[in-house]
N, C-alpha and C positions, 0 to 999 in steps of 0.2 A: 466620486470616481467610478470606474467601470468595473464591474465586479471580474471577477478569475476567469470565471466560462467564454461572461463576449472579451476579454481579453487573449483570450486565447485563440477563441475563433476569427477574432480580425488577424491575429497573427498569422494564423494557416491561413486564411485569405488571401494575406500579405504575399506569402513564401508562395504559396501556388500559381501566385500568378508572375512572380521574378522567376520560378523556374519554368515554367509553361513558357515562357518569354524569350528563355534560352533555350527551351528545346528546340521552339518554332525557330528562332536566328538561325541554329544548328542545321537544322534539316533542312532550310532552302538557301545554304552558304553556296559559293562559288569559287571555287570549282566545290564539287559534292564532297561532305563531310564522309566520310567510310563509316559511322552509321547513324547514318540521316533514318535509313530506318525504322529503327530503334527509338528517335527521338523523337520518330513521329507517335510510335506506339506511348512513348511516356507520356507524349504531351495530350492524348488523348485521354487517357485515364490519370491526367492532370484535370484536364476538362471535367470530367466527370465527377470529382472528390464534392462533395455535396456544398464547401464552402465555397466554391467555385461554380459550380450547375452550370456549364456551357456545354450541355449533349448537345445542342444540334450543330454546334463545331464540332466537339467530338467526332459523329456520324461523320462529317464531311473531311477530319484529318484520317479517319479508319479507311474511310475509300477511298483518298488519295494514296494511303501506303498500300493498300491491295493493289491499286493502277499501274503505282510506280515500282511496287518492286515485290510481284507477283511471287518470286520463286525463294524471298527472305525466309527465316525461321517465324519474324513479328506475322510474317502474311498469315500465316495459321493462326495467333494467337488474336490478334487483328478481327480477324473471320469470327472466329468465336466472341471475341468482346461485342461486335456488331451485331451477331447473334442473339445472344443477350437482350443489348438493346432494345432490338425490334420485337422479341419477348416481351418484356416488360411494356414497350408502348404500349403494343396490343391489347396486353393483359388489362391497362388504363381501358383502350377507348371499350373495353368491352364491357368494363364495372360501372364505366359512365352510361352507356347506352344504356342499361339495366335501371338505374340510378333514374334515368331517363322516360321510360314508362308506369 
């Protein structure tokens, strides 16, 4: 059998992506959920939980909530998680580049 660790980790797997599932449903329901959001911001730093690693959804659910709803409380929090982001990319392609000569 599968020992405790990857049992646990397929678990959170599991769960991250039934609720990532429902945030996305959430936030592009019709008529609009009152905090779609919110749901967007979860479901990006769903994206993001490392048994999950879908940043480049991530990036493209953060700048949809900044497009669609500029003047939220997530929009700032959003900003900063994208921030982040692009930090760390960078920080990548720089150790590579290095890495590289």
């Amino acid at each position: 059998g599968l020992d405790r660790i990857t049992r646990s980790k397929r678990l959170r797997k599991l769960v991250y992506g039934k609720v990532s599932s429902e945030f996305a449903d959430l936030a592009k329901s019709e008529p609009p959920f009152p905090l779609a959001d919110q749901c967007l911001l979860y479901l990006a730093e769903c994206y993001l939980k490392p048994y999950v690693n879908r940043r480049a959804e991530a990036v493209k659910v953060l700048e949809e909530l900044l497009k669609k709803y500029p003047e939220s409380p997530m929009a700032e929090k959003a900003g900063k998680l994208l921030e982040k982001i692009r930090e760390y990319d960078e920080a990548i392609r720089r150790r590579e580049e290095k890495k590289g000569r």
